[in-house]
NUDREN-94225 format. One line per 4 residues: number of its first residue (from 0); for each residue y, z, x of N, C-alpha, C. Coordinates in pm, 1 decimal, always signed. Example, Ala and Ser with C-alpha at 12.3 -4.5 7.8 and 13.67 -1.06 7.14 Angstrom:
<atoms>
0> -569.0,+780.0,+1319.0,-450.0,+780.0,+1230.0,-330.0,+780.0,+1320.0; -225.0,+708.0,+1285.0,-106.0,+714.0,+1367.0,+3.0,+787.0,+1290.0 .
</atoms>
This chain:
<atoms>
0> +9306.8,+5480.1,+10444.2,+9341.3,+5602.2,+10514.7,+9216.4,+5656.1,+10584.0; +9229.3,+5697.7,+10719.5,+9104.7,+5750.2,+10788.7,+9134.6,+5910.6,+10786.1; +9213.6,+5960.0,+10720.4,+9170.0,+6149.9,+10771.7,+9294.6,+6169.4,+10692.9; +9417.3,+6214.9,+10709.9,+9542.4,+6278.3,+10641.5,+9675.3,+6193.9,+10698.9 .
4> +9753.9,+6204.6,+10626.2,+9889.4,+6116.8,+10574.7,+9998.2,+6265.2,+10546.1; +10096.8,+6250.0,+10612.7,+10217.2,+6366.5,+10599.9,+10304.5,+6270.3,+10536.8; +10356.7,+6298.9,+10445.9,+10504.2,+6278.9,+10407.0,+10606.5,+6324.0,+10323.7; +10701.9,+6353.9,+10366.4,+10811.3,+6454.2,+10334.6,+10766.8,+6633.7,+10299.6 .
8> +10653.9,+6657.7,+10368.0,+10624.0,+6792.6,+10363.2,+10464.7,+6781.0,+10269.5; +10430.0,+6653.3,+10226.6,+10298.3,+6628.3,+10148.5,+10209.4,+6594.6,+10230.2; +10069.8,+6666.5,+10218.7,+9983.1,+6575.9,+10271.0,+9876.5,+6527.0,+10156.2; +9812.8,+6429.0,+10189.1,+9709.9,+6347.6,+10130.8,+9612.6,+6355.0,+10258.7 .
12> +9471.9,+6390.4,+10207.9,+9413.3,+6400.3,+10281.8,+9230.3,+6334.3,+10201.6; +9201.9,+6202.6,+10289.2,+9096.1,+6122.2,+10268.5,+8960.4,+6209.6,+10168.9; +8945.9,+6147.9,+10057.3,+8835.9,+6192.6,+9943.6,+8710.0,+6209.5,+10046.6; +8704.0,+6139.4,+10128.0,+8553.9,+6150.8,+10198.8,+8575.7,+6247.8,+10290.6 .
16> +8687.2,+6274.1,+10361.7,+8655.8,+6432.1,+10416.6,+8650.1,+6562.1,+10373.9; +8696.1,+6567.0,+10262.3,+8669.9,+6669.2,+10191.2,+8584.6,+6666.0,+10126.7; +8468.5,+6573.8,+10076.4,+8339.0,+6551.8,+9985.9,+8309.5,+6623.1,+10092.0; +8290.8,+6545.3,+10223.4,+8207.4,+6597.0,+10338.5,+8184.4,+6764.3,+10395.1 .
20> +8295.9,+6764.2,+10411.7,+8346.5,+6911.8,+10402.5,+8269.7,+7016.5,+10325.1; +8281.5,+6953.9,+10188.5,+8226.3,+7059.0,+10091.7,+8115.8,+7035.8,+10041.6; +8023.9,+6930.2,+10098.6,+7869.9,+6897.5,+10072.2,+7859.3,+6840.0,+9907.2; +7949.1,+6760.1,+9884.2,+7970.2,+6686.2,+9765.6,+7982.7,+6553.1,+9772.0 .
24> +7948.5,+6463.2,+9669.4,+8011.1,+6327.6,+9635.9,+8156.1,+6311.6,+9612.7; +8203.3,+6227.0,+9610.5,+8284.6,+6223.9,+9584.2,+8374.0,+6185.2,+9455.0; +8311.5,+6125.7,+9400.8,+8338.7,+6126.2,+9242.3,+8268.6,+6250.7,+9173.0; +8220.7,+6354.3,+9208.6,+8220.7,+6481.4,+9189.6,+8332.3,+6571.2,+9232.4 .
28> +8376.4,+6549.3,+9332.6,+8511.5,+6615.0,+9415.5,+8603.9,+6589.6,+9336.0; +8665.2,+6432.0,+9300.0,+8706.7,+6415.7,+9201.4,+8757.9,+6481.5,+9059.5; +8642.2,+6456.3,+9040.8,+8619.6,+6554.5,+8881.8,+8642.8,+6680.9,+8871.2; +8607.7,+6767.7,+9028.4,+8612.3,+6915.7,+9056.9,+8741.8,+6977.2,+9042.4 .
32> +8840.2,+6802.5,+9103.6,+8921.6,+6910.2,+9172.0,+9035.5,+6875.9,+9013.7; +9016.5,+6815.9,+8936.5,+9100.6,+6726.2,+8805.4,+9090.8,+6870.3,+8683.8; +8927.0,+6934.9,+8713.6,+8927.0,+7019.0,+8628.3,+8935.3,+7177.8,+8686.4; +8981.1,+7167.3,+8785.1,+9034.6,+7282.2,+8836.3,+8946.3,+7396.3,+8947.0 .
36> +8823.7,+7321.2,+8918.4,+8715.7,+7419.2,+9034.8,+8692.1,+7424.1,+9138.0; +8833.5,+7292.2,+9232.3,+8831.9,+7276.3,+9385.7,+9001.7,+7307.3,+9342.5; +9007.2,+7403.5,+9441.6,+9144.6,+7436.8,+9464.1,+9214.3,+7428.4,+9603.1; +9304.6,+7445.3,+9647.9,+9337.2,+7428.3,+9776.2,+9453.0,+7496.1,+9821.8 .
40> +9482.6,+7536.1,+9931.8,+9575.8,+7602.3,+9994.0,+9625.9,+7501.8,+10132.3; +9769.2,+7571.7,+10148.3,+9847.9,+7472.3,+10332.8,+9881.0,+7582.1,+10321.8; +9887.3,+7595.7,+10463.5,+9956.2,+7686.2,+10551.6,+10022.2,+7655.3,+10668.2; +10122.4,+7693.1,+10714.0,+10219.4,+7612.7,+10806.9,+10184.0,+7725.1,+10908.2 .
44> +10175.2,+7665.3,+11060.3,+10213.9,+7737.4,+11164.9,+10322.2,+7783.7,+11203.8; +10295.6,+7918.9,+11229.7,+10464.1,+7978.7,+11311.6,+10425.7,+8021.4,+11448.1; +10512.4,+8029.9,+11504.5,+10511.0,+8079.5,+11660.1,+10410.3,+7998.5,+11787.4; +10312.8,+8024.3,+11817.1,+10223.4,+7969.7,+11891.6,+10140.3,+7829.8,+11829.6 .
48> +10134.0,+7846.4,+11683.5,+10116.5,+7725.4,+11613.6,+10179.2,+7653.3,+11545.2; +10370.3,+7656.7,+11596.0,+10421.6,+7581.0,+11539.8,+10376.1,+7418.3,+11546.6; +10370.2,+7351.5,+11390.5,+10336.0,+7228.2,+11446.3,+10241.9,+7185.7,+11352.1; +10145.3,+7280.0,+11329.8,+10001.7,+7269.4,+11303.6,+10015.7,+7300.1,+11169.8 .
52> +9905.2,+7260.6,+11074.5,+9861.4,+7322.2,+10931.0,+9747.1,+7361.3,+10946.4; +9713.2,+7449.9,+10835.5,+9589.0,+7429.0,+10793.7,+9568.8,+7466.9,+10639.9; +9479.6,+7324.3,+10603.8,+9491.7,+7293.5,+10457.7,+9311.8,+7344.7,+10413.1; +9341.9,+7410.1,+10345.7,+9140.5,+7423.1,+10276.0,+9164.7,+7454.4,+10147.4 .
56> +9042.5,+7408.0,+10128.0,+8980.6,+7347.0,+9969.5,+8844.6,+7459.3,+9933.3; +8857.2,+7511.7,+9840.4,+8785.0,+7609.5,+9780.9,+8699.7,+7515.4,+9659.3; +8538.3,+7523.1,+9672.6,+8502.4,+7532.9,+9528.1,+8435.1,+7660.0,+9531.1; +8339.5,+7639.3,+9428.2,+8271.8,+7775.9,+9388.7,+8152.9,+7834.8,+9464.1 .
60> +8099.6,+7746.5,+9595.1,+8033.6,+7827.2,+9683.3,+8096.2,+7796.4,+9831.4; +8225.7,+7707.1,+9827.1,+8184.3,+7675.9,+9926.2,+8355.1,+7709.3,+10017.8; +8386.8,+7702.0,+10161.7,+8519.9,+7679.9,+10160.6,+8543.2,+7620.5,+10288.1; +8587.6,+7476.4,+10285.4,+8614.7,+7380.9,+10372.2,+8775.1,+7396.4,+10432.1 .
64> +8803.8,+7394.1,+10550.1,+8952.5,+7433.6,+10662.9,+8935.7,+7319.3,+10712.1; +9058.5,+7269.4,+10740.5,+9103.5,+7152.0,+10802.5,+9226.9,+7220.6,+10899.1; +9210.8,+7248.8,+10998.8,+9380.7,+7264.0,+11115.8,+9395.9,+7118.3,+11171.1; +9548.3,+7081.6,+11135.4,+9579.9,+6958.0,+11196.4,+9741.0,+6955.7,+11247.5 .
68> +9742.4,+6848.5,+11345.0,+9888.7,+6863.9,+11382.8,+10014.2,+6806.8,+11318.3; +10120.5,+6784.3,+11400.4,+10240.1,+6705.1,+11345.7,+10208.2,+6598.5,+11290.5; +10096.4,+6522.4,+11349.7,+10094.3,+6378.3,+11301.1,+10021.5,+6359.8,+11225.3; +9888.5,+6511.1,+11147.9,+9810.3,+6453.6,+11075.3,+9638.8,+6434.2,+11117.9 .
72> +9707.0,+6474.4,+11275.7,+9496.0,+6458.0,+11351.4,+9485.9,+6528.0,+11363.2; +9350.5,+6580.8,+11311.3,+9291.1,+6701.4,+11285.5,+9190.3,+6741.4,+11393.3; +9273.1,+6879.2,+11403.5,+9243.2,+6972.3,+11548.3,+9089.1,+7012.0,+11567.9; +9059.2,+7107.2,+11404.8,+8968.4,+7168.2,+11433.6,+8900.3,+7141.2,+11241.8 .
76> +8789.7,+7156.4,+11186.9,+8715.9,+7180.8,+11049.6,+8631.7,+7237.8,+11094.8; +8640.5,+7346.8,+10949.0,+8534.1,+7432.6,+10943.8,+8465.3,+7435.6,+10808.3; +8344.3,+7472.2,+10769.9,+8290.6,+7522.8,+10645.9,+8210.0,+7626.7,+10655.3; +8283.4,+7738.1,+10547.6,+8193.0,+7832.2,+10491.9,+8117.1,+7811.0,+10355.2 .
80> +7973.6,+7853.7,+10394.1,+7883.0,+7790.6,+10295.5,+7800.8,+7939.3,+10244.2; +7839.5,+7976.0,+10119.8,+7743.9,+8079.6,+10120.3,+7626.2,+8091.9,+9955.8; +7555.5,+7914.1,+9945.8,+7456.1,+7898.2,+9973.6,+7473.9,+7888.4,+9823.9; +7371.6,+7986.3,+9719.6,+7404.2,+8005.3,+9577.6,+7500.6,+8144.0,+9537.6 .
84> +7578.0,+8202.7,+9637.4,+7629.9,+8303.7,+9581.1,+7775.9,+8279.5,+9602.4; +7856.4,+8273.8,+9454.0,+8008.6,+8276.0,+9501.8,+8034.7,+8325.1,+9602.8; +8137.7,+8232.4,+9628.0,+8265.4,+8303.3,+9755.0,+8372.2,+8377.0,+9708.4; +8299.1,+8505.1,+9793.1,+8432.4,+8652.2,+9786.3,+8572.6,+8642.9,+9762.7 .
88> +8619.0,+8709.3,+9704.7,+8764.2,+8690.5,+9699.6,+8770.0,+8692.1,+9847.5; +8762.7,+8781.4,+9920.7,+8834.3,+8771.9,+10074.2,+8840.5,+8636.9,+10140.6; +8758.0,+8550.0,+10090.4,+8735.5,+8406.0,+10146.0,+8802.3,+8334.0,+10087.1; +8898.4,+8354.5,+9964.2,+8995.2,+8244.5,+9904.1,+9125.0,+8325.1,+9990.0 .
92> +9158.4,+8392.1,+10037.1,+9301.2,+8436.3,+10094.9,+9341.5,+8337.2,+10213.6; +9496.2,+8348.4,+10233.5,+9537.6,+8298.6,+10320.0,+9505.2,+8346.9,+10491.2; +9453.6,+8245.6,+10554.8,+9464.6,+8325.8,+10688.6,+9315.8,+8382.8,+10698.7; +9222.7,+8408.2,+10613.3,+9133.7,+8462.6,+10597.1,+9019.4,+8406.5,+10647.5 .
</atoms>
């Protein structure tokens, strides 16, 4: 798999873009996300972004966005990095 896989409303989305994403290994990502300290959110587009998701992955400093389309190719990534100090609640919300 090179980036994300849709099916029946699931996505799977490649261990190495999200290591990348979140400035991790990936058998750390792994482990992160098995014991609960990478979490993740989807969000579906309505209206002007019907079509589109956007899926992000929370750990404990960091928070990686993925927007992608119908098929899975990804539009736009972002990361917020704020360094050694947790990320705010306002930064785990939807839309946020």
């Amino acid at each position: 798999m090179t980036g994300i896989e849709i099916t029946d409303g699931t996505f799977e989305v490649d261990a190495d873009v999200v290591a990348e994403g979140l400035g991790i290994a990936v058998p750390l990502l792994q482990a992160q996300l098995r014991s609960g300290k990478i979490t993740t959110l989807s969000e579906r587009g309505v209206d002007a972004d019907q079509g589109r998701h956007r899926l992000t992955f929370f750990s404990e400093h960091r928070r990686f966005r993925l927007v992608i389309d119908a098929s899975g190719a990804i539009i736009q990534r972002s990361t917020l990095d704020f360094g050694d100090t947790p990320l705010p609640p306002s930064a785990r919300k939807p839309g946020g």
